[in-house]
C-alpha positions as YAML, in Angstrom:
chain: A
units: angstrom
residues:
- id: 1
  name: UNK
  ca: [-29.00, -13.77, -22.82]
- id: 2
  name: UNK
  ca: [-31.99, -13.45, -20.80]
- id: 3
  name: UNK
  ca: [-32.91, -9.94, -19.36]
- id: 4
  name: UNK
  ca: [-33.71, -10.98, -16.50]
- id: 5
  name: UNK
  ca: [-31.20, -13.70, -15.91]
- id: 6
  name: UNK
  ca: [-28.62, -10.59, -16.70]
- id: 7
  name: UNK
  ca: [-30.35, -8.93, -14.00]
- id: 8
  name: UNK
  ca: [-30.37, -11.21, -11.62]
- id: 9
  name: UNK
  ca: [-26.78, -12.10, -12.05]
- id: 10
  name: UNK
  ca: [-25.85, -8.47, -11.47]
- id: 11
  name: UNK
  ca: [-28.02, -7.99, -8.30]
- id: 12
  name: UNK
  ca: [-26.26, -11.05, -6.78]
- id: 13
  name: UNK
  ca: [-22.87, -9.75, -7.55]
- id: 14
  name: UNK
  ca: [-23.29, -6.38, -6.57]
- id: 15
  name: UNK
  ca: [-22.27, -6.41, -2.46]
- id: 16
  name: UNK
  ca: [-19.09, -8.47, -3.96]
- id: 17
  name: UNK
  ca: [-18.30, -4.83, -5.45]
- id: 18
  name: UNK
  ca: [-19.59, -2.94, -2.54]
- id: 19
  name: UNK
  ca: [-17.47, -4.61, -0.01]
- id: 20
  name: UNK
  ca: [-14.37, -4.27, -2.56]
- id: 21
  name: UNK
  ca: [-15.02, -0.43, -3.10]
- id: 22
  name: UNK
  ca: [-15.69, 0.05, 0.90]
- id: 23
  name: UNK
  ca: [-12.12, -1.86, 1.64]
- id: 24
  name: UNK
  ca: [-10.58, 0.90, -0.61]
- id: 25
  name: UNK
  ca: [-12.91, 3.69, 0.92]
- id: 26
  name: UNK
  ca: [-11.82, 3.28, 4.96]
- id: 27
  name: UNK
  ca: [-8.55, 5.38, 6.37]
- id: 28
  name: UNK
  ca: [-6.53, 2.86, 5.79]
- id: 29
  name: UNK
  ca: [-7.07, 1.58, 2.28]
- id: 30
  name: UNK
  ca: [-7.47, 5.57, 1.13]
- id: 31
  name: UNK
  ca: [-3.72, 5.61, 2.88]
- id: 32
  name: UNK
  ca: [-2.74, 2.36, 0.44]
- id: 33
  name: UNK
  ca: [-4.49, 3.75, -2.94]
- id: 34
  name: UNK
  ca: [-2.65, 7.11, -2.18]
- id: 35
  name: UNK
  ca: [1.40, 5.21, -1.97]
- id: 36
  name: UNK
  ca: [0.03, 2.47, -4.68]
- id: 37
  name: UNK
  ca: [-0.35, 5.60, -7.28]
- id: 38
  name: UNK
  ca: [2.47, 7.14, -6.13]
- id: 39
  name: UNK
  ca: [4.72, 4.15, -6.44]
- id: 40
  name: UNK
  ca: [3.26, 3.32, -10.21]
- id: 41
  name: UNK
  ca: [4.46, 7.00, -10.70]
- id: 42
  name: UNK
  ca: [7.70, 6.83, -9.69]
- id: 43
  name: UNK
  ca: [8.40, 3.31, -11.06]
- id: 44
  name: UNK
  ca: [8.00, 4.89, -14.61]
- id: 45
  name: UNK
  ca: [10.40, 7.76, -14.05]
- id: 46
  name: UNK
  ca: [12.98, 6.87, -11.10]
- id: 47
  name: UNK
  ca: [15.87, 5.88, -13.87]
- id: 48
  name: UNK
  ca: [15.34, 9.59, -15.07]
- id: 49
  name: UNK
  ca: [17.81, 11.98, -13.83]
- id: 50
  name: UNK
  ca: [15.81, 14.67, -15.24]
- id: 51
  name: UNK
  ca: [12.73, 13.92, -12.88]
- id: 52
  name: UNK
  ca: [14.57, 13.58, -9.55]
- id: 53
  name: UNK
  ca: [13.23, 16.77, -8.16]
- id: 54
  name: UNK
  ca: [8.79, 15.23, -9.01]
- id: 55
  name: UNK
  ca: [10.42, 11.61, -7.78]
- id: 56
  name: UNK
  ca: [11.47, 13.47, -4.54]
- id: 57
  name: UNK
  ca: [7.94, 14.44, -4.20]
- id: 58
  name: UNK
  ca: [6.68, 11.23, -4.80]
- id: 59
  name: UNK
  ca: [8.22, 9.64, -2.03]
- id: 60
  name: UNK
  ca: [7.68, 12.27, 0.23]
- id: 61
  name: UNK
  ca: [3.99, 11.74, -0.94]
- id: 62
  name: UNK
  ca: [4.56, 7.78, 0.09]
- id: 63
  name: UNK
  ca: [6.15, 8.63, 3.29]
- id: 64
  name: UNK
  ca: [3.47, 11.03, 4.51]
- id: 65
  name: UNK
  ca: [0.73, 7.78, 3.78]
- id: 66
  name: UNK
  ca: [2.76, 5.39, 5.47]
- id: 67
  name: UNK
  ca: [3.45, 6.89, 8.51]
- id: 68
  name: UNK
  ca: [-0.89, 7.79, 8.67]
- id: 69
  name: UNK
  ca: [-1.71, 3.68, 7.31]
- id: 70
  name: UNK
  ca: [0.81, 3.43, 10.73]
- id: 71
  name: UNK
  ca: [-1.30, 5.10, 13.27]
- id: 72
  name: UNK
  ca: [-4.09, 3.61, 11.75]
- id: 73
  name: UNK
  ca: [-5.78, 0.67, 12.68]
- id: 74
  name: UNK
  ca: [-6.59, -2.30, 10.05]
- id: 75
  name: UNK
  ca: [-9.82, -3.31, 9.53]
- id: 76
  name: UNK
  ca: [-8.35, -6.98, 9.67]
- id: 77
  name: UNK
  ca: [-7.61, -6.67, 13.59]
- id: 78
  name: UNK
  ca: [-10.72, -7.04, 15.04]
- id: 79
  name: UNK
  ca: [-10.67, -10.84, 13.22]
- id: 80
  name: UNK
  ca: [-7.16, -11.24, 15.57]
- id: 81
  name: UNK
  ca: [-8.26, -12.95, 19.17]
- id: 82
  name: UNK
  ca: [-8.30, -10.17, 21.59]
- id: 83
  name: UNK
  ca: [-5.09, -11.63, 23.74]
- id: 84
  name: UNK
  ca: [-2.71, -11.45, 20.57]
- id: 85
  name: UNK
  ca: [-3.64, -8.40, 18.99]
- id: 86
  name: UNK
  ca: [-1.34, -6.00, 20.64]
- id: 87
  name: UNK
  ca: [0.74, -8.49, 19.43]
- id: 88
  name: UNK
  ca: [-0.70, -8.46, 15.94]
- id: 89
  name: UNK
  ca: [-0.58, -4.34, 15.88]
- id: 90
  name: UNK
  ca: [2.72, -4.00, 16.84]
- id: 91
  name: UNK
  ca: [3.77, -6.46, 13.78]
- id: 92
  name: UNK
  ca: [1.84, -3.98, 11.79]
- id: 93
  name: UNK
  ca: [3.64, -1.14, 13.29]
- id: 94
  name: UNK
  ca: [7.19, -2.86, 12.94]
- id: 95
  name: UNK
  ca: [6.33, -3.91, 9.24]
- id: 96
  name: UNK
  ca: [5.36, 0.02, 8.39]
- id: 97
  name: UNK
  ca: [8.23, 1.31, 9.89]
- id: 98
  name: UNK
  ca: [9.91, -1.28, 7.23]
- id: 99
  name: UNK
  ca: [8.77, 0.58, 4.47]
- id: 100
  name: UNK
  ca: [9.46, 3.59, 5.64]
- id: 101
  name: UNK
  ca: [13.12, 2.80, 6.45]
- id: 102
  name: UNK
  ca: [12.85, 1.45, 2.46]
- id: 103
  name: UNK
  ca: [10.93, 5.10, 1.58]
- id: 104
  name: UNK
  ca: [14.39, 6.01, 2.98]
- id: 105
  name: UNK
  ca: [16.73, 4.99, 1.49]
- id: 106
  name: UNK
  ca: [15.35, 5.16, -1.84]
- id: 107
  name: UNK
  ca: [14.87, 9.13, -1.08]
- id: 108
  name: UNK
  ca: [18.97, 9.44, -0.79]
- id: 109
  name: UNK
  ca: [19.57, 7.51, -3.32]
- id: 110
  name: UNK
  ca: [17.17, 9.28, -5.55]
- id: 111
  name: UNK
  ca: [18.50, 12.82, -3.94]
- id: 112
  name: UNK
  ca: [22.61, 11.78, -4.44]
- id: 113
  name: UNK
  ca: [21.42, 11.35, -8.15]
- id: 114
  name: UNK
  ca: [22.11, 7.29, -7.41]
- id: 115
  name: UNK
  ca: [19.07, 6.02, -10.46]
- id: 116
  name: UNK
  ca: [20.40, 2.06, -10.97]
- id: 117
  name: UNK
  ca: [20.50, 2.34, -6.64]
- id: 118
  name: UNK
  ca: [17.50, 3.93, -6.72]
- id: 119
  name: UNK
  ca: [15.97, 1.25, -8.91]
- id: 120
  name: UNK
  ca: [17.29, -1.60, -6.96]
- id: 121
  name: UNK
  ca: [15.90, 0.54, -3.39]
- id: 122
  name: UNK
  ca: [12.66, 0.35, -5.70]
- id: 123
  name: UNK
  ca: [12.47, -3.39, -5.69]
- id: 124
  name: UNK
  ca: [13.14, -3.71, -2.16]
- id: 125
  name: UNK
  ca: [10.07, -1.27, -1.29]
- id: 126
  name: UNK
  ca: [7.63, -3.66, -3.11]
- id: 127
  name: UNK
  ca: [9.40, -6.85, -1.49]
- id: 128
  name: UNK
  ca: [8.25, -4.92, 1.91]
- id: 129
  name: UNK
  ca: [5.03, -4.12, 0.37]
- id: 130
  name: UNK
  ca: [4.27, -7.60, -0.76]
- id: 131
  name: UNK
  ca: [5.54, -9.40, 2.18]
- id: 132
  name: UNK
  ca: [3.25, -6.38, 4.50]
- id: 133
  name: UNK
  ca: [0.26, -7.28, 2.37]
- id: 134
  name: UNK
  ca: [0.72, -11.36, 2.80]
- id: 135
  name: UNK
  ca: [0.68, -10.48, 6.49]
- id: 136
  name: UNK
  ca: [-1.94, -8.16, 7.33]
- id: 137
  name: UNK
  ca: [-4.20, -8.28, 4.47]
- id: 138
  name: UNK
  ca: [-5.46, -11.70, 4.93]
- id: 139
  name: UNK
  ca: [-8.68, -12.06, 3.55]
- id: 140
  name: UNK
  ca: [-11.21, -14.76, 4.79]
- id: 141
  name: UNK
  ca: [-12.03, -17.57, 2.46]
...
């Protein structure tokens, strides 16, 4: 290929992958990254009796960046009209304090030593997560 047309094509894509890495870089999406690693974590080792005490920590980890994401404000909210987005952030709120009621439950089950419950619980957290991020992670198109 061309230099320059290789050049070109990379200067034109590059705010594509600015505005991606500044969507992870604000409160929020810091908040998101933080449970997303923890939740790849524990997915590999909640079935392991053996690692209860580090998947304890784990969801304590999740826990403490879902109740900040809570009292945070989404960057998507100032696209919601101004008459329905207490609305909007209280469906936010609600759907946070979702997960955490998921976070949980998967902590006792993983605590009582409960691994096929706690794998199930695990399965329920991304059902929240998913149906959270269909929600209030719109993106414009």
């Amino acid at each position: 290929m061309n230099a320059r047309f290789v050049l070109a094509l990379l200067l034109a894509l590059a705010p594509l992958a600015s505005k991606a890495d500044d969507k992870k870089d604000n409160p929020i999406g810091k908040e998101m990254k933080g449970m997303n690693a923890d939740f790849k974590q524990l997915k590999k080792q909640i079935g392991d009796p053996a690692q209860k005490d580090s998947s304890l920590k784990l969801i304590a980890d999740m826990k403490k960046h879902a109740k900040t994401a809570r009292g945070l404000t989404p960057d998507n909210a100032a696209k919601i009209p101004e008459a329905d987005r207490t609305k909007w952030m209280d469906a936010y709120k609600k759907k946070m304090d979702d997960l955490l009621g998921e976070y949980d439950k998967l902590e006792s089950a993983v605590s009582d030593g409960k691994t096929d419950e706690a794998k199930t619980l695990l399965g329920d957290v991304l059902n929240v997560k998913r149906q959270g991020h269909e929600e209030f992670n719109k993106e414009e198109k």
